[in-house]
PDB file with one MODEL, atoms N, CA, C and O in Angstrom:
MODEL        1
ATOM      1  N   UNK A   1       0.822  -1.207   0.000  1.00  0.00           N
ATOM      2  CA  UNK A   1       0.000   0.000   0.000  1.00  0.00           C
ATOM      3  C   UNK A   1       0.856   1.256   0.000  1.00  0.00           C
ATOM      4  O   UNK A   1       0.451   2.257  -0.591  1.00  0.00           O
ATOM      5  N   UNK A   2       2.182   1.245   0.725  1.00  0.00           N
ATOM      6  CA  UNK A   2       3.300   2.234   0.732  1.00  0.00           C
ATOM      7  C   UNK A   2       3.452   2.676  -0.904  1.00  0.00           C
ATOM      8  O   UNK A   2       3.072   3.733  -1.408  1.00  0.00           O
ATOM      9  N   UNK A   3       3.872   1.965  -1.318  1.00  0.00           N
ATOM     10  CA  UNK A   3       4.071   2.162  -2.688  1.00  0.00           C
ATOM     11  C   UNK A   3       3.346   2.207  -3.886  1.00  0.00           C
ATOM     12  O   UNK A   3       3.652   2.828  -4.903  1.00  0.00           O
ATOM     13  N   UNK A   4       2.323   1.475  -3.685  1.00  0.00           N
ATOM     14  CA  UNK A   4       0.997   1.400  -4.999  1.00  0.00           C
ATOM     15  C   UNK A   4       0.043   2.811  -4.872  1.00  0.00           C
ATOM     16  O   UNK A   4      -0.301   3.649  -5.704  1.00  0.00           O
ATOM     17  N   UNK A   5      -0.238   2.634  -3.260  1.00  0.00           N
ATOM     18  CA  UNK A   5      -1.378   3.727  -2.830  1.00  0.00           C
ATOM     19  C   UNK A   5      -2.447   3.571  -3.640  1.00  0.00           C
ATOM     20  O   UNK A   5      -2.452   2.870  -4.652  1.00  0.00           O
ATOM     21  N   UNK A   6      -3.342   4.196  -3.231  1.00  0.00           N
ATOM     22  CA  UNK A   6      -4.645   4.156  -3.959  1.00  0.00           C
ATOM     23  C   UNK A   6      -5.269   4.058  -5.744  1.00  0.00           C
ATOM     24  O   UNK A   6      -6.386   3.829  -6.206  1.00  0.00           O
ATOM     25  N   UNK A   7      -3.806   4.383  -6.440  1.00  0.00           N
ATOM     26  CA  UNK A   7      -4.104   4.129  -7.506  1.00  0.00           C
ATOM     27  C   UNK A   7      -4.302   2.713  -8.263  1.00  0.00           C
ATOM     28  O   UNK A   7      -4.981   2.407  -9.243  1.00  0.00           O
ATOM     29  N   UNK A   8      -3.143   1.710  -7.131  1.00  0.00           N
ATOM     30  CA  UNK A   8      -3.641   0.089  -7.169  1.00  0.00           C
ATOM     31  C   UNK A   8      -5.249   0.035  -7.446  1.00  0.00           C
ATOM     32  O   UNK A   8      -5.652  -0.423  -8.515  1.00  0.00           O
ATOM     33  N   UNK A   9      -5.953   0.407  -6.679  1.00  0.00           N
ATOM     34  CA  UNK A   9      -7.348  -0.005  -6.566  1.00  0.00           C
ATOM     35  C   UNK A   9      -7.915   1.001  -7.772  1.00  0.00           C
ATOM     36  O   UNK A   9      -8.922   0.541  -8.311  1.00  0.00           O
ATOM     37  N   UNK A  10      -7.556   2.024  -8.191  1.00  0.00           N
ATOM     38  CA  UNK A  10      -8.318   2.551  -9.474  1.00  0.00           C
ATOM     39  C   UNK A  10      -7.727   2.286 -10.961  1.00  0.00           C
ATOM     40  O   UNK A  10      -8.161   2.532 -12.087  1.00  0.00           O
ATOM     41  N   UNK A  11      -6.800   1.809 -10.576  1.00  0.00           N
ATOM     42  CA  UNK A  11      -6.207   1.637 -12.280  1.00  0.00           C
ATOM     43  C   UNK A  11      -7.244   0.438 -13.285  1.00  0.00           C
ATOM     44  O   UNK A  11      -7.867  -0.550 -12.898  1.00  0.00           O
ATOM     45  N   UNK A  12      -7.127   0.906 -14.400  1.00  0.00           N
ATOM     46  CA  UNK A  12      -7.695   0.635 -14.866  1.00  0.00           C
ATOM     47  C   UNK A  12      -6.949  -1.078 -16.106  1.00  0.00           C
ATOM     48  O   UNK A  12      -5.933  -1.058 -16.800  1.00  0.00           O
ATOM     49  N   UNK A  13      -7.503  -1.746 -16.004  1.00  0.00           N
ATOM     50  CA  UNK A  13      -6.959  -3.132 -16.662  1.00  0.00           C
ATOM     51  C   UNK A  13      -6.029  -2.698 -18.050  1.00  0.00           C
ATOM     52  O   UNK A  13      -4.873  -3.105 -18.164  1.00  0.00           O
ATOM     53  N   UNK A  14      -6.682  -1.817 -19.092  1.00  0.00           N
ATOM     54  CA  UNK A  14      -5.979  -1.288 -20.204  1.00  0.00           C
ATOM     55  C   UNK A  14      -6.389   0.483 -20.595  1.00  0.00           C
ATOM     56  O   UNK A  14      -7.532   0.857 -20.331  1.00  0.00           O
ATOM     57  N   UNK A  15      -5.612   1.261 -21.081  1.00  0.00           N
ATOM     58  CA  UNK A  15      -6.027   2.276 -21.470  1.00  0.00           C
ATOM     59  C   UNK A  15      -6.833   2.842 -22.566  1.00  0.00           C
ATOM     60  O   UNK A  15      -7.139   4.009 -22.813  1.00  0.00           O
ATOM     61  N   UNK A  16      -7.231   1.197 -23.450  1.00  0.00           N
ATOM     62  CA  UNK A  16      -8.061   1.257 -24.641  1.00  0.00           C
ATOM     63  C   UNK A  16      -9.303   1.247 -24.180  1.00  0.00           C
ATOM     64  O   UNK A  16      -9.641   0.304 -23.464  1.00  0.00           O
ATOM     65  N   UNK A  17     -10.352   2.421 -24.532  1.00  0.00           N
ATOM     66  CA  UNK A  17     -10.993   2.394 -24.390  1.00  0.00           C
ATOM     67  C   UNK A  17     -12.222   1.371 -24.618  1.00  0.00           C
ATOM     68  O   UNK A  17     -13.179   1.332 -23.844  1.00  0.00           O
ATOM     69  N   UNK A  18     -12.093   0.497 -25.824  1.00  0.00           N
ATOM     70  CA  UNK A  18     -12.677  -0.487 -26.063  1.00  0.00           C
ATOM     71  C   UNK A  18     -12.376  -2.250 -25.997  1.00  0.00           C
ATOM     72  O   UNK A  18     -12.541  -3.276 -26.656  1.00  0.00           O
ATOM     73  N   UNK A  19     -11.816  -1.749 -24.692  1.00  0.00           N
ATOM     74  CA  UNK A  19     -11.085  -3.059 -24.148  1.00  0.00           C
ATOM     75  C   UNK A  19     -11.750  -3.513 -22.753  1.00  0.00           C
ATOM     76  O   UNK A  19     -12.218  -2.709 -21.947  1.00  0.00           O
ATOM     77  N   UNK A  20     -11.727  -5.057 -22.555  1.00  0.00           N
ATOM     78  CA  UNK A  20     -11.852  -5.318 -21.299  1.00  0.00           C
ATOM     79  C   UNK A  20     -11.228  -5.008 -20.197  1.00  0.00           C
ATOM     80  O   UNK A  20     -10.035  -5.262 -20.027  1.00  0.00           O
ATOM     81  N   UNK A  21     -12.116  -4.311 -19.166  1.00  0.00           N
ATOM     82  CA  UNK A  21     -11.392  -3.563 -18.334  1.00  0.00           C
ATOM     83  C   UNK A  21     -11.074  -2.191 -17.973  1.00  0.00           C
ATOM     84  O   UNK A  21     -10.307  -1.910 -17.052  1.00  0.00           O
ATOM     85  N   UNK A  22     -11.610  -1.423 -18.634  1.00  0.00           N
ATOM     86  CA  UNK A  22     -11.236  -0.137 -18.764  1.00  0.00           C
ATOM     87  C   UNK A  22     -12.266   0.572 -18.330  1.00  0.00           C
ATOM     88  O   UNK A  22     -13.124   1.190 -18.959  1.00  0.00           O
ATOM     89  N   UNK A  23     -12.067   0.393 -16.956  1.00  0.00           N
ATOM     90  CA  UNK A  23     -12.705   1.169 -16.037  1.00  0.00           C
ATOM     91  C   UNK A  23     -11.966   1.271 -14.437  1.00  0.00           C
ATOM     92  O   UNK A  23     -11.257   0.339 -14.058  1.00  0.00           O
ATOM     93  N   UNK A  24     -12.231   2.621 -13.454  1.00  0.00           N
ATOM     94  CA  UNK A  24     -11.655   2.636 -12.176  1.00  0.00           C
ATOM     95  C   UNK A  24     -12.072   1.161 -11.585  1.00  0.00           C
ATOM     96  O   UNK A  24     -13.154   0.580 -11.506  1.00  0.00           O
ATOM     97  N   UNK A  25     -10.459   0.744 -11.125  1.00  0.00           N
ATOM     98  CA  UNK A  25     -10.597  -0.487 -10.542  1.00  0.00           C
ATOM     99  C   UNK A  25     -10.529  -1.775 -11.597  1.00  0.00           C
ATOM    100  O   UNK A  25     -10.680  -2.893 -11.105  1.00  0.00           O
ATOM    101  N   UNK A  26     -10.355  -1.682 -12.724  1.00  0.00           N
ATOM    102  CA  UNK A  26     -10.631  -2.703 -13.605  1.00  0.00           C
ATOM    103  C   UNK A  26      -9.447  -3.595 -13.629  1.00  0.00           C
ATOM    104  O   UNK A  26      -9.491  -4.674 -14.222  1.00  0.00           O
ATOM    105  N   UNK A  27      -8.382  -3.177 -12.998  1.00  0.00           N
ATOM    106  CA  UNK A  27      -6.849  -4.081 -12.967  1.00  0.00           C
ATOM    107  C   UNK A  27      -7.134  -5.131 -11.556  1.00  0.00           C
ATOM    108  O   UNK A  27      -6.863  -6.325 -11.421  1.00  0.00           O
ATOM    109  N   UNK A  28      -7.775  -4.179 -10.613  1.00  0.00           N
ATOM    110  CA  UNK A  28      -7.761  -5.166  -9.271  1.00  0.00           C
ATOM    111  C   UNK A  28      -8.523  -5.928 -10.060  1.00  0.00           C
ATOM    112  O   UNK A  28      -7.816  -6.890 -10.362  1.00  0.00           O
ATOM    113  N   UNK A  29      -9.985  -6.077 -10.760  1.00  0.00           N
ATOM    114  CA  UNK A  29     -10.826  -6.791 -11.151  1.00  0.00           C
ATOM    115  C   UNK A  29     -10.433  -8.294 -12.076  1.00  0.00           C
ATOM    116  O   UNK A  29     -10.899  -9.433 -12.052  1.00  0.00           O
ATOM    117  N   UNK A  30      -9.357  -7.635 -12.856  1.00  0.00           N
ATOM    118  CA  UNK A  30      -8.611  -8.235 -13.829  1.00  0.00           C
ATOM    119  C   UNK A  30      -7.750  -8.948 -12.724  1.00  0.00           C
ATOM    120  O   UNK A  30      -8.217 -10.087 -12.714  1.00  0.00           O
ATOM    121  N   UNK A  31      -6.932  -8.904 -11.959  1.00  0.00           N
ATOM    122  CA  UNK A  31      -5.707  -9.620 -11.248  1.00  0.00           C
ATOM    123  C   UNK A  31      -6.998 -11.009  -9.861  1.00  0.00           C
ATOM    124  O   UNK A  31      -6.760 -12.128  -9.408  1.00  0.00           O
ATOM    125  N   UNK A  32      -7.990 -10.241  -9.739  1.00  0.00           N
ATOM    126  CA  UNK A  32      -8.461 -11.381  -8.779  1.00  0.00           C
ATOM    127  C   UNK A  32      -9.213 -12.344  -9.635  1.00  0.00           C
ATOM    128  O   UNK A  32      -9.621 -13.351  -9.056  1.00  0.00           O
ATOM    129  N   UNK A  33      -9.512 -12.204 -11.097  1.00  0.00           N
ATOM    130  CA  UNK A  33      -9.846 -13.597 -11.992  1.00  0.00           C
ATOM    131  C   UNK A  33      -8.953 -14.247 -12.046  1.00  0.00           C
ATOM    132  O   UNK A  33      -8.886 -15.456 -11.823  1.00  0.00           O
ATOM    133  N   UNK A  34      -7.663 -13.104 -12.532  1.00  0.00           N
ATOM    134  CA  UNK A  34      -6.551 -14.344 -13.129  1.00  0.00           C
ATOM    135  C   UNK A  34      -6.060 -14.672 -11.827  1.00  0.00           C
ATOM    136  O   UNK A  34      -5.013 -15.265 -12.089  1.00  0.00           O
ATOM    137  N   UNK A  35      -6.195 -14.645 -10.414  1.00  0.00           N
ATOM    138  CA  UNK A  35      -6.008 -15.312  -9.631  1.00  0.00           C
ATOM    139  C   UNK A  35      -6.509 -16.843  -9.582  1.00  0.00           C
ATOM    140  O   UNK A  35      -5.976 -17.927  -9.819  1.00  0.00           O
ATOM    141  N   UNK A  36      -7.828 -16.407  -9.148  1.00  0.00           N
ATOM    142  CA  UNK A  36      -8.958 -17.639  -9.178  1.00  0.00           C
ATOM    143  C   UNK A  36      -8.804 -18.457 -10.067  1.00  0.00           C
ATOM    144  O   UNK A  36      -8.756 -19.672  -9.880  1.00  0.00           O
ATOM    145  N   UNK A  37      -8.664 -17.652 -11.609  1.00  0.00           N
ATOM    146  CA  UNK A  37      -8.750 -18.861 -12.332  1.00  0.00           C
ATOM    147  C   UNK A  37      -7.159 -19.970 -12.456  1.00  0.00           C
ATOM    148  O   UNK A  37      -7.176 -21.143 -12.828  1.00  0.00           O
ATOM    149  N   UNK A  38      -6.414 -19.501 -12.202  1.00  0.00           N
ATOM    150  CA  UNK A  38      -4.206 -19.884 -11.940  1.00  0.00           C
ATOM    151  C   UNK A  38      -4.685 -20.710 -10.824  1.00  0.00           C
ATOM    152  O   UNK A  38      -4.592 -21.937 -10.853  1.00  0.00           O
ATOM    153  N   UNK A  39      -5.117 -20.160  -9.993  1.00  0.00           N
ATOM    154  CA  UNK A  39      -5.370 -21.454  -9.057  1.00  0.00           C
ATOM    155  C   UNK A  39      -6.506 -22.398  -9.483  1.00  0.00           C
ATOM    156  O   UNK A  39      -5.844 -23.435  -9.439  1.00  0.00           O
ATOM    157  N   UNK A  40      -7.437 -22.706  -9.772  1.00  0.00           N
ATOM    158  CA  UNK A  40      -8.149 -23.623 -10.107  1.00  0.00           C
ATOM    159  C   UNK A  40      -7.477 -24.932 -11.567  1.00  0.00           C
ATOM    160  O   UNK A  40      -7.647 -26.135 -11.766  1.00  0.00           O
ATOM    161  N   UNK A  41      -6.735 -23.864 -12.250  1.00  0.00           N
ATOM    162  CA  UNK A  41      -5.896 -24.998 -12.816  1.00  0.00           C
ATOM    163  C   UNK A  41      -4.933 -25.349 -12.545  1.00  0.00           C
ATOM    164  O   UNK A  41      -4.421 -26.090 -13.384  1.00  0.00           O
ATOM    165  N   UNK A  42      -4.197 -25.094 -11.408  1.00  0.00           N
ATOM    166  CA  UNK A  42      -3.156 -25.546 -10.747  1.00  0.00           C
ATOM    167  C   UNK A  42      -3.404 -26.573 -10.065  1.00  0.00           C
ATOM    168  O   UNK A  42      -2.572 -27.436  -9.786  1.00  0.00           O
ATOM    169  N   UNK A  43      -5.175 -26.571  -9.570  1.00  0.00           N
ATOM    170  CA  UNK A  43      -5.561 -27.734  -9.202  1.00  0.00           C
ATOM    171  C   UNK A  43      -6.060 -28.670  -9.979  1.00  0.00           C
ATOM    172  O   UNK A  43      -6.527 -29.643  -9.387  1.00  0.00           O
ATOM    173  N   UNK A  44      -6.090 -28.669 -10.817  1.00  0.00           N
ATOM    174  CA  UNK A  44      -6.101 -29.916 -12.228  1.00  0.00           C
ATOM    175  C   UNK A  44      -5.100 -30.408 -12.255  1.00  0.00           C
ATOM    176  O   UNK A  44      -5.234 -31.616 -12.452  1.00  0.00           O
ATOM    177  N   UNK A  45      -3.974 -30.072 -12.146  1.00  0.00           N
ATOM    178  CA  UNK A  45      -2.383 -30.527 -12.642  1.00  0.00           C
ATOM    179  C   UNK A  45      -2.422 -31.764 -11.318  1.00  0.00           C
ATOM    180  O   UNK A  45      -3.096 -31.645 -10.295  1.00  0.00           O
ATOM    181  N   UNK A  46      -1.597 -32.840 -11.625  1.00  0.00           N
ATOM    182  CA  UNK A  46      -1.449 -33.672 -11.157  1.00  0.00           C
ATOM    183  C   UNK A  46      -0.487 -32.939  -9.564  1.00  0.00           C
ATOM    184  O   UNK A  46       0.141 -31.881  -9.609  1.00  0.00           O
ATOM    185  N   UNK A  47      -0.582 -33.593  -8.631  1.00  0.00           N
ATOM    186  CA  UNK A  47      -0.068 -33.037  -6.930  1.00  0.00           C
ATOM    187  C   UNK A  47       1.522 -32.760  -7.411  1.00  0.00           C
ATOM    188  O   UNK A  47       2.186 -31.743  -7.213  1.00  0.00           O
ATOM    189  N   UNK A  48       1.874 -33.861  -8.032  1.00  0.00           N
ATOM    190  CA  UNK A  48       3.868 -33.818  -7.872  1.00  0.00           C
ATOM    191  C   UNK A  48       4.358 -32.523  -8.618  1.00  0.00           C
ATOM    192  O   UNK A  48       5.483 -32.129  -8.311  1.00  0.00           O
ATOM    193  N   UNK A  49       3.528 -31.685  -9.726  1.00  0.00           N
ATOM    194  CA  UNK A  49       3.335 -30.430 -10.829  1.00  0.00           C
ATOM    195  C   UNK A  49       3.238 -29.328 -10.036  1.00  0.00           C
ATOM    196  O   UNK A  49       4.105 -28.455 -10.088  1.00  0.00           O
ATOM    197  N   UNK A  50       2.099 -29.235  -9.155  1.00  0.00           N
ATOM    198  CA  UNK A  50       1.557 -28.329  -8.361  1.00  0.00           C
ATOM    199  C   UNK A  50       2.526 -27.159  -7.886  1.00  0.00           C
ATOM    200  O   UNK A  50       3.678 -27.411  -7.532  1.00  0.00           O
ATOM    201  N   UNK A  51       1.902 -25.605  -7.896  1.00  0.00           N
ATOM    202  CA  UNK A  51       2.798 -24.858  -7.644  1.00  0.00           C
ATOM    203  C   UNK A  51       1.809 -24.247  -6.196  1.00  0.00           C
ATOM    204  O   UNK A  51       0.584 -24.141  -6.145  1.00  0.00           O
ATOM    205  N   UNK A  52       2.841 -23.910  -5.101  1.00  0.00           N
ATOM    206  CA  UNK A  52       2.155 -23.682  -4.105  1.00  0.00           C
ATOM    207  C   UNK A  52       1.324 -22.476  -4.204  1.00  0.00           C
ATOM    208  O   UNK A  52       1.559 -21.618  -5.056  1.00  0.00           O
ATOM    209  N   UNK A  53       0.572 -22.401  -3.549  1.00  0.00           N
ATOM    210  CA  UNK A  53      -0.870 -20.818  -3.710  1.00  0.00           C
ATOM    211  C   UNK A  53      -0.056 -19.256  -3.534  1.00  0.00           C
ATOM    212  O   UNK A  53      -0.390 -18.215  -4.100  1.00  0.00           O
ATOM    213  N   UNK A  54       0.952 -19.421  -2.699  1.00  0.00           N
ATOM    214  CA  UNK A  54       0.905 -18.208  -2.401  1.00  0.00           C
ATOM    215  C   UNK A  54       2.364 -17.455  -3.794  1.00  0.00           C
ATOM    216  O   UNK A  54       2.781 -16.329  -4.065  1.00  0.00           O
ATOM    217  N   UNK A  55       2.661 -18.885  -4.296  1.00  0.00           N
ATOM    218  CA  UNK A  55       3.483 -18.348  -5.942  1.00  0.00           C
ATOM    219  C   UNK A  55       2.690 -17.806  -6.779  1.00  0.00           C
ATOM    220  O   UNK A  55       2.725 -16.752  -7.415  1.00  0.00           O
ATOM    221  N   UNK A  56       1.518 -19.184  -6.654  1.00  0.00           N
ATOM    222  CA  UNK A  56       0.483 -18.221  -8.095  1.00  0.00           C
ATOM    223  C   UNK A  56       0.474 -17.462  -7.807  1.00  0.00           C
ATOM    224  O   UNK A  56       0.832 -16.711  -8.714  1.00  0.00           O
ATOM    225  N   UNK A  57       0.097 -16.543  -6.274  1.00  0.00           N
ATOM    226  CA  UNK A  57      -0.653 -15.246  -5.703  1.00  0.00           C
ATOM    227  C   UNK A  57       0.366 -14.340  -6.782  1.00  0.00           C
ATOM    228  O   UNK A  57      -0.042 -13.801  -7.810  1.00  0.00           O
ATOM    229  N   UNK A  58       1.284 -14.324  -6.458  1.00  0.00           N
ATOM    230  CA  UNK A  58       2.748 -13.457  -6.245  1.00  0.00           C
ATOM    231  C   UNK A  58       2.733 -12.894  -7.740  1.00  0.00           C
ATOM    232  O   UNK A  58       2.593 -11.731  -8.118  1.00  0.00           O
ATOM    233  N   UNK A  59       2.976 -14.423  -8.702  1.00  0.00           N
ATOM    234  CA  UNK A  59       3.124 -13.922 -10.015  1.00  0.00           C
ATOM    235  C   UNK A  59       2.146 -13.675 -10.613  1.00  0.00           C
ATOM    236  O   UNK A  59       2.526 -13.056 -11.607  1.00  0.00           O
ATOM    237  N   UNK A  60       0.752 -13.804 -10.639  1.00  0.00           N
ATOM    238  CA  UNK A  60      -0.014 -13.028 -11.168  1.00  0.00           C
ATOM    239  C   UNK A  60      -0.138 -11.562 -10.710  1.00  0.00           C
ATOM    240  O   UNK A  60      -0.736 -10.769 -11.437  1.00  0.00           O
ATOM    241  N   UNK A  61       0.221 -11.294  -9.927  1.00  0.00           N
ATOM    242  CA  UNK A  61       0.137  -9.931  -9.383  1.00  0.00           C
ATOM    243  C   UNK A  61       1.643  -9.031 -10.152  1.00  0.00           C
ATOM    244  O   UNK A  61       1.670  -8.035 -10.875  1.00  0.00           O
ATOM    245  N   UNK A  62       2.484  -9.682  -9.748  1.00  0.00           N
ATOM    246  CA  UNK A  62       3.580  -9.037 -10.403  1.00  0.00           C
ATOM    247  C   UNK A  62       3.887  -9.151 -11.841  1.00  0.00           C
ATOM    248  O   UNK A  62       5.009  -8.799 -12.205  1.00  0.00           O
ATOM    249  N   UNK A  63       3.062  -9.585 -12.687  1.00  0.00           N
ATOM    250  CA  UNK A  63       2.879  -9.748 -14.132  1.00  0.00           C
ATOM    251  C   UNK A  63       2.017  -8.651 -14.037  1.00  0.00           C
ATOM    252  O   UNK A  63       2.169  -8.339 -15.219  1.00  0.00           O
ATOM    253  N   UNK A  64       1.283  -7.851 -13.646  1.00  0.00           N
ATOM    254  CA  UNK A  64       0.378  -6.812 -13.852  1.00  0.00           C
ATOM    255  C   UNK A  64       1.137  -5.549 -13.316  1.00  0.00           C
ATOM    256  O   UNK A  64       1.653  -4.787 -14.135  1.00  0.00           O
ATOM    257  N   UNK A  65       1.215  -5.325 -12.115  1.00  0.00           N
ATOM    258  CA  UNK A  65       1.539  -4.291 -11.411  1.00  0.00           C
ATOM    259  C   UNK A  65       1.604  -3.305 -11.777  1.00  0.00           C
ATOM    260  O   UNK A  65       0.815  -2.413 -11.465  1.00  0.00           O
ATOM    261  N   UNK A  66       2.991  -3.126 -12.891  1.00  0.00           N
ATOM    262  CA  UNK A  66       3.565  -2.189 -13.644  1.00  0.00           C
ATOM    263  C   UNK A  66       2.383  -1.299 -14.775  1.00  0.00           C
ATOM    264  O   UNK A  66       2.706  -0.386 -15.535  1.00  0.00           O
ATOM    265  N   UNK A  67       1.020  -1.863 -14.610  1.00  0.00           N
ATOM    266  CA  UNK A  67       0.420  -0.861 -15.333  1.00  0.00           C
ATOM    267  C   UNK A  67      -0.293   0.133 -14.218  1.00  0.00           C
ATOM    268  O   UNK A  67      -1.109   1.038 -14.389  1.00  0.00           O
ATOM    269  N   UNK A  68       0.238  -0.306 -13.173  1.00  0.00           N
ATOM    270  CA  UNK A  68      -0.585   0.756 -12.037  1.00  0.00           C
ATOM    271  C   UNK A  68      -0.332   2.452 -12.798  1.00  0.00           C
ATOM    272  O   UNK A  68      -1.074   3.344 -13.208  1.00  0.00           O
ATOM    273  N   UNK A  69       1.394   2.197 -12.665  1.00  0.00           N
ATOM    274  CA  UNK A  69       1.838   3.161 -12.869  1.00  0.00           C
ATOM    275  C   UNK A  69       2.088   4.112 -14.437  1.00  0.00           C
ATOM    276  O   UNK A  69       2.360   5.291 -14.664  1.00  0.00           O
ATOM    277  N   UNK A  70       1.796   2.727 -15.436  1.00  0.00           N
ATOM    278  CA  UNK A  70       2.222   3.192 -16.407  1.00  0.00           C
ATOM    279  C   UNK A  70       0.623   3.744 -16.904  1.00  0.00           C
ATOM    280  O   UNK A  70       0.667   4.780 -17.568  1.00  0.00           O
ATOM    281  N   UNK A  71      -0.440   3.309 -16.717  1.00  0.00           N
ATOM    282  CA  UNK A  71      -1.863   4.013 -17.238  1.00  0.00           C
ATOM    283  C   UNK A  71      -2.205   4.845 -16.297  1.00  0.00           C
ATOM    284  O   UNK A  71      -2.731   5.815 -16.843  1.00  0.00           O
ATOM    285  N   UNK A  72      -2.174   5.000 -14.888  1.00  0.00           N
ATOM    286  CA  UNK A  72      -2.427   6.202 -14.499  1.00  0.00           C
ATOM    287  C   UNK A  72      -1.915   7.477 -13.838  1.00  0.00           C
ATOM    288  O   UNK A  72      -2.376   8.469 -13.273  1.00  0.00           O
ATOM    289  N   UNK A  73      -0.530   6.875 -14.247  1.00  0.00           N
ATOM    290  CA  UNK A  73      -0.018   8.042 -13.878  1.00  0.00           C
ATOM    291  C   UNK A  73       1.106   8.864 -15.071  1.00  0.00           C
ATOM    292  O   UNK A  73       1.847   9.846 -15.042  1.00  0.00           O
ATOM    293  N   UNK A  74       0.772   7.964 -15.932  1.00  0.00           N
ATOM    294  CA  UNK A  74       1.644   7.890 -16.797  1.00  0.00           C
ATOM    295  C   UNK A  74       3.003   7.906 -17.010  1.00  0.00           C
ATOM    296  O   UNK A  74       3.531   8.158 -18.093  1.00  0.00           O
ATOM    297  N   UNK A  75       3.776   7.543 -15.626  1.00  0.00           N
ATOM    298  CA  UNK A  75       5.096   7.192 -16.242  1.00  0.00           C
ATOM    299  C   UNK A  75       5.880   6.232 -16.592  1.00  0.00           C
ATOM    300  O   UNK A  75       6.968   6.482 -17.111  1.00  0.00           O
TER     301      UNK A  75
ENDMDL
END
């Protein structure tokens, strides 16, 4: 929260207007599917494959992040 601040929660998934997502909040919206859904097929994969929950957490989040800053604040 130090570092994201409030724009985490308003950024928007893409800056195209005719894109999924492109609305305040549409990235948190976007990062807690591709949560849910990384984990639900992680639980398909056979146990010995399996990546623990709190990796998926991590890298789906940090595969996004960087548009906090780059769509709304623009740098």
């Amino acid at each position: 929260m130090d570092f994201l601040g409030e724009d985490f929660y308003m950024a928007p998934a893409t800056p195209n207007n005719d894109s999924y997502g492109c609305y305040p909040g549409g990235l948190l919206n976007h990062l807690m599917k591709c949560c849910k859904y990384s984990v639900h097929l992680n639980n398909l994969l056979p146990e010995s494959c399996r990546v623990e929950l709190h990796s998926i957490i991590k890298c789906v989040f940090l595969s996004q992040i960087g548009k906090v800053f780059d769509i709304v604040t623009g740098k």
